[in-house]
C-alpha positions as CSV (number, residue, x, y, z in Angstrom):
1,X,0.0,0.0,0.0
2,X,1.2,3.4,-1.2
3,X,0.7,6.4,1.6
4,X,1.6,9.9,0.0
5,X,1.8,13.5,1.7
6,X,-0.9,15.6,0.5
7,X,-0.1,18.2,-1.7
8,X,3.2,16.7,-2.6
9,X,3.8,16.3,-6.9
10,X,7.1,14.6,-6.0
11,X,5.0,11.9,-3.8
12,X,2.7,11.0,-6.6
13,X,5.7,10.7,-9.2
14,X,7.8,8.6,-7.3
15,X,4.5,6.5,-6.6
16,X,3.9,6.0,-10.4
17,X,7.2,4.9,-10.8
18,X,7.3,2.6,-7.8
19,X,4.1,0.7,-9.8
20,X,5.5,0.9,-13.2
21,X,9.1,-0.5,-11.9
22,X,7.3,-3.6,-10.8
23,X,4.4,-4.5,-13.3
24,X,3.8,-7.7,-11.0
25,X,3.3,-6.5,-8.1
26,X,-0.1,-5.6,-6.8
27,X,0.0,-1.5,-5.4
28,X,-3.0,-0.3,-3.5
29,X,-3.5,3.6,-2.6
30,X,-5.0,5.7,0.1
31,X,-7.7,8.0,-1.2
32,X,-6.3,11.3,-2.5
33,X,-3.5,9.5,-4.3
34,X,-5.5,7.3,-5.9
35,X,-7.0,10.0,-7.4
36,X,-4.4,11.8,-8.5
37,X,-2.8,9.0,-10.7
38,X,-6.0,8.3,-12.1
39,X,-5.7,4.5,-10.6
40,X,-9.6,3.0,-10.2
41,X,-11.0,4.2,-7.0
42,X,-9.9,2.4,-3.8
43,X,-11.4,0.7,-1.0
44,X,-11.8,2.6,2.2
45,X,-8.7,3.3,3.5
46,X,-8.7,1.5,6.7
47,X,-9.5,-2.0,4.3
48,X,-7.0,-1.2,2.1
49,X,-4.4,-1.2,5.2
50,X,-6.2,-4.4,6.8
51,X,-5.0,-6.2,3.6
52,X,-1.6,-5.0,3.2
53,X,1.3,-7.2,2.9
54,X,3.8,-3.4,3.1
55,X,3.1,-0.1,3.4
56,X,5.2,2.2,1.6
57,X,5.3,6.1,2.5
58,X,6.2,8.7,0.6
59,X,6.9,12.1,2.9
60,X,8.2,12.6,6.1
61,X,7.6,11.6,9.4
62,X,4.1,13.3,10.1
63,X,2.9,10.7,7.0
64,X,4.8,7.9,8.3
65,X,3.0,8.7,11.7
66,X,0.0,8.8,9.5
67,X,0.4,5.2,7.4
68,X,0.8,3.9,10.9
69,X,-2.8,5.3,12.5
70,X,-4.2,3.6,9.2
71,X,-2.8,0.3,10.1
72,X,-4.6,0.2,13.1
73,X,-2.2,-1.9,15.3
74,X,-1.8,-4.2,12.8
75,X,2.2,-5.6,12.5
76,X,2.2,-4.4,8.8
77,X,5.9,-3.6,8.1
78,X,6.4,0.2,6.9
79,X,8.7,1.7,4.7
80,X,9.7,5.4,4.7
81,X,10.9,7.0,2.1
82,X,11.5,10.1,3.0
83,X,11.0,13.1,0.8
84,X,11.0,15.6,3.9
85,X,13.2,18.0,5.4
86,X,14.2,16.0,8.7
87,X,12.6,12.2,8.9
88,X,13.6,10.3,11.6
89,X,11.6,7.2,11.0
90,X,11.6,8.0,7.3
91,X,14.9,6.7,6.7
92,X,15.7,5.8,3.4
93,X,16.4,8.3,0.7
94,X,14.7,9.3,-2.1
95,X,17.4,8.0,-4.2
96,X,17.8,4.8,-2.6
97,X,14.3,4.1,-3.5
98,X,14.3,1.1,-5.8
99,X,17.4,-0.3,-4.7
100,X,15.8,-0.7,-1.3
101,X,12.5,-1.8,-2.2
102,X,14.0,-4.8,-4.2
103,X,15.6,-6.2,-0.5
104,X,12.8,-5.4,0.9
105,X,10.2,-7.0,-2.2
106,X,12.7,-10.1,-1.9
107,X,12.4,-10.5,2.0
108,X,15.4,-9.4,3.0
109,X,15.5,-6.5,5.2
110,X,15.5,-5.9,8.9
111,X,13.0,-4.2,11.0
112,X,12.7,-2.9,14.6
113,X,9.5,-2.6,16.6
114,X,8.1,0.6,18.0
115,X,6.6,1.3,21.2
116,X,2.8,2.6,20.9
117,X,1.2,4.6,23.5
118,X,-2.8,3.8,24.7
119,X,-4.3,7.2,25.5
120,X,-7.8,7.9,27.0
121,X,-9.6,11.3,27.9
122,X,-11.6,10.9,31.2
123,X,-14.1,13.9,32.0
124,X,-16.7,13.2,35.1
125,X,-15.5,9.6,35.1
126,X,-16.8,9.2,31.6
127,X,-14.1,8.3,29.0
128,X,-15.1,11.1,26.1
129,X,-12.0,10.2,23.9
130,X,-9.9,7.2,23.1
131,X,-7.1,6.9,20.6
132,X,-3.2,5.6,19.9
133,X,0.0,7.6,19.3
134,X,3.5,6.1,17.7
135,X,5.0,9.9,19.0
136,X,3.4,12.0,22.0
137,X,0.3,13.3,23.6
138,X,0.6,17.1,24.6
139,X,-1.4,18.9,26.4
140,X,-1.1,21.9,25.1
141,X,-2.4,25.9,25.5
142,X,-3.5,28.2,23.1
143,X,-1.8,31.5,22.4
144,X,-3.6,33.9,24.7
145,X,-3.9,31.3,27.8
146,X,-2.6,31.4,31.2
147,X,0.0,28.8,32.4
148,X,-1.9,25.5,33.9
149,X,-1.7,23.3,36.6
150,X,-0.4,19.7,35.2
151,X,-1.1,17.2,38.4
152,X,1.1,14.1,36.9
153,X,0.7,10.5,38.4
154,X,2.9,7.5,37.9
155,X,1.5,4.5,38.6
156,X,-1.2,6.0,40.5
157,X,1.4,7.6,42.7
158,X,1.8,11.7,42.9
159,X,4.5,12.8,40.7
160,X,4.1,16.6,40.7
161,X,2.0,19.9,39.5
162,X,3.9,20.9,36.6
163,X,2.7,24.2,36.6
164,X,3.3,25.0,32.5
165,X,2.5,25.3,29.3
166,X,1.5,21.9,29.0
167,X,3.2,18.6,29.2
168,X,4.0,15.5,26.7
169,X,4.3,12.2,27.5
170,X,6.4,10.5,24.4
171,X,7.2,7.2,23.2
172,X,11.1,6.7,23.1
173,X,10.3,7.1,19.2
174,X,8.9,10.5,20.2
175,X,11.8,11.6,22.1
176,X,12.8,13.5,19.1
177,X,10.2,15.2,18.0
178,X,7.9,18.0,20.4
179,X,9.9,16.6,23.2
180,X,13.0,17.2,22.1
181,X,12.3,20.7,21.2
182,X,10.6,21.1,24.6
183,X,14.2,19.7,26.1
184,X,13.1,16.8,26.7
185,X,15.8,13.5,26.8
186,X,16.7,11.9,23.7
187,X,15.8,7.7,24.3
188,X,16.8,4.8,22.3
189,X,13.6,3.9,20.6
190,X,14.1,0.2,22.0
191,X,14.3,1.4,25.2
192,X,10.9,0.0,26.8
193,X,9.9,3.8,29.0
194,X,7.5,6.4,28.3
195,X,9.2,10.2,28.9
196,X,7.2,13.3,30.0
197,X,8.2,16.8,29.6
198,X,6.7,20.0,30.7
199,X,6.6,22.7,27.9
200,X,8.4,26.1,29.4
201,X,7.7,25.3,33.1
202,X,7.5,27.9,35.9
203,X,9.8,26.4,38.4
204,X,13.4,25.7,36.0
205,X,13.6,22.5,38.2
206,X,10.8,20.6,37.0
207,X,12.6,18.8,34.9
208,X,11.7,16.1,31.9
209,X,11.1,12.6,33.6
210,X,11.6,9.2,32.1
211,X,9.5,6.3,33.8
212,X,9.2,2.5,33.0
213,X,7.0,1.3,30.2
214,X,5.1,-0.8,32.7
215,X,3.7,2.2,34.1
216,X,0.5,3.9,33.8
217,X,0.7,7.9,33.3
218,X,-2.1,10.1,34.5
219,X,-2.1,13.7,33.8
220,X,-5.0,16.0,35.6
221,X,-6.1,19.4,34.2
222,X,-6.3,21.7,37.9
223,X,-7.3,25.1,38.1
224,X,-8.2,27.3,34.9
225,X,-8.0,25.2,32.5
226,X,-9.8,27.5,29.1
227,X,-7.9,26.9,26.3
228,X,-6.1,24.0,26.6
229,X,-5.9,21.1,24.1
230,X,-5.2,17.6,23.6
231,X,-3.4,16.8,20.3
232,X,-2.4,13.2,19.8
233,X,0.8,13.0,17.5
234,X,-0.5,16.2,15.9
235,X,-3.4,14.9,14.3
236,X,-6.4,14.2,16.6
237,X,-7.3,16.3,19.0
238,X,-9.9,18.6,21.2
239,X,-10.3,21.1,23.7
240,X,-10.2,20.4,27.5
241,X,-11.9,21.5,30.6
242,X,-10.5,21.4,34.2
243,X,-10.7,18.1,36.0
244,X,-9.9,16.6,32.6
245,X,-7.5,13.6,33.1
246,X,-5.4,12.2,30.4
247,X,-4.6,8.6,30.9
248,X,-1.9,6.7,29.2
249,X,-0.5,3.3,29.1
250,X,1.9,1.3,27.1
251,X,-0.2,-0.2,24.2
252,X,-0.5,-4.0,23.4
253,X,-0.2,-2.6,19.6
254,X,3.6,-2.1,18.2
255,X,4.6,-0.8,15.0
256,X,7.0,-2.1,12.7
257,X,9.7,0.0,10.9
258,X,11.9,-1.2,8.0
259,X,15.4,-0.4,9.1
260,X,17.8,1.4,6.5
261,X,20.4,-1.5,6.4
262,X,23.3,1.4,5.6
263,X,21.9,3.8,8.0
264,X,22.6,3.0,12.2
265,X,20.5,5.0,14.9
266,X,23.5,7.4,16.2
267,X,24.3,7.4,12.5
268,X,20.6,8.8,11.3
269,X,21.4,11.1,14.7
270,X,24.5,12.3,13.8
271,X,23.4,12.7,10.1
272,X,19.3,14.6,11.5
273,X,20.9,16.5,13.8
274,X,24.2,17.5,12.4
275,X,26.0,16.7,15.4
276,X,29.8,17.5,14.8
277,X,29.2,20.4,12.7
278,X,30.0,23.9,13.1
């Protein structure tokens, strides 16, 4: 299955040359690219993913975190090709396209799996919203709100108030995304923890926190809590009211990413984040 970034001409090229490279092979399409290549019209997406034996992304890392929502949990190797500016889990180049699709086509290729994080909204003991995230869920305030208090469990044990501009809780996979820009630890991503991070908090010693995976994270809306909002990996999300509390758990559901062969983590690192350069 072919996942595209919207908007992208390069996207659609590369994914009419991925089909006409191999005649044989059988490509299905989300929606929107479908469409633009003219292909017949596709199944809903969510079937399309249920059936697939790959899927292949074209973009960056916000449509590799996409491909992954459509898979639903299901251990469906993905591929990123990353036609993006950074792409941490997008890892093979554009130019490395066909050469690594024919190890992967052929079976031989290595992949790692990912940490998921369960995460459910609970408002007047009622859960209102319930939903998966490969990265983060941040809690988050709009531009004109006040700093909020952030009561933060582990376990069912009192952490701290995190009084802040919000807070994410991260997958290791996450680490160097929002959490990473909030200062937030980088993690091995088969490192079995979940990390939370306060975005720009009051006290300069509340500091980012890495806990075991085993543990269940609660997060608790206190005080004035008007404009605040719930984003999950950037694309779901709602507003929140005080006495909201974000639960999250370590998922039974795991996603699987096809390794760059050439490519080692601190390599990708050193190579993202230009470590070494002046």
């Amino acid at each position: 299955m072919l996942v595209a970034k919207r908007g992208k001409p390069e996207a659609v090229a590369l994914a009419k040359k991925i089909r006409d490279h191999y005649p044989d092979r059988t490509f299905l399409a989300e929606h929107h690219l479908a469409e633009a290549l003219g292909w017949d019209p596709a199944e809903p997406e969510h079937q399309l993913a249920a059936r697939a034996d790959l899927v292949i992304v074209l973009g960056g890392d916000g449509t590799f975190i996409h491909a992954a929502r459509l898979a639903a949990g299901r251990p469906v190797p993905i591929l990123g090709i990353n036609l993006g500016s950074l792409g941490f889990m997008t890892e093979i180049s554009s130019r490395e396209t066909f050469v690594a699709l024919d190890e992967v086509l052929a079976g031989r290729f290595t992949s790692e799996s990912r940490m998921k994080l369960a995460c459910r909204l609970v408002r007047a003991d009622q859960v209102i919203f319930q939903d998966e995230v490969l990265n983060d869920a941040v809690i988050n305030k709009g531009a004109l709100a006040r700093i909020g208090d952030h009561e933060m469990l582990v376990g069912g044990q009192y952490v701290t108030t995190f009084k802040a501009d919000g807070v994410i809780v991260a997958t290791p996979t996450g680490s160097t995304a929002y959490s990473l820009s909030a200062g937030g630890p980088i993690v091995h991503p088969t490192v079995d923890a979940i990390i939370l991070t306060p975005i720009c908090p009051h006290a300069l010693t509340q500091r980012p926190i890495v806990v075991p995976g085993s543990q269940s994270v609660s997060v608790v809306l206190k005080g004035d809590a008007e404009e605040f909002y719930l984003t999950l990996d950037g694309q779901a999300g709602l507003a929140l009211q005080s006495g909201d509390r974000l639960e999250v758990k370590r998922s039974e559901n795991r996603v699987v990413l096809v390794r760059n062969p050439r490519l080692d983590y601190f390599g990708m690192l050193r190579q993202k984040l230009r470590w070494g350069e002046r």
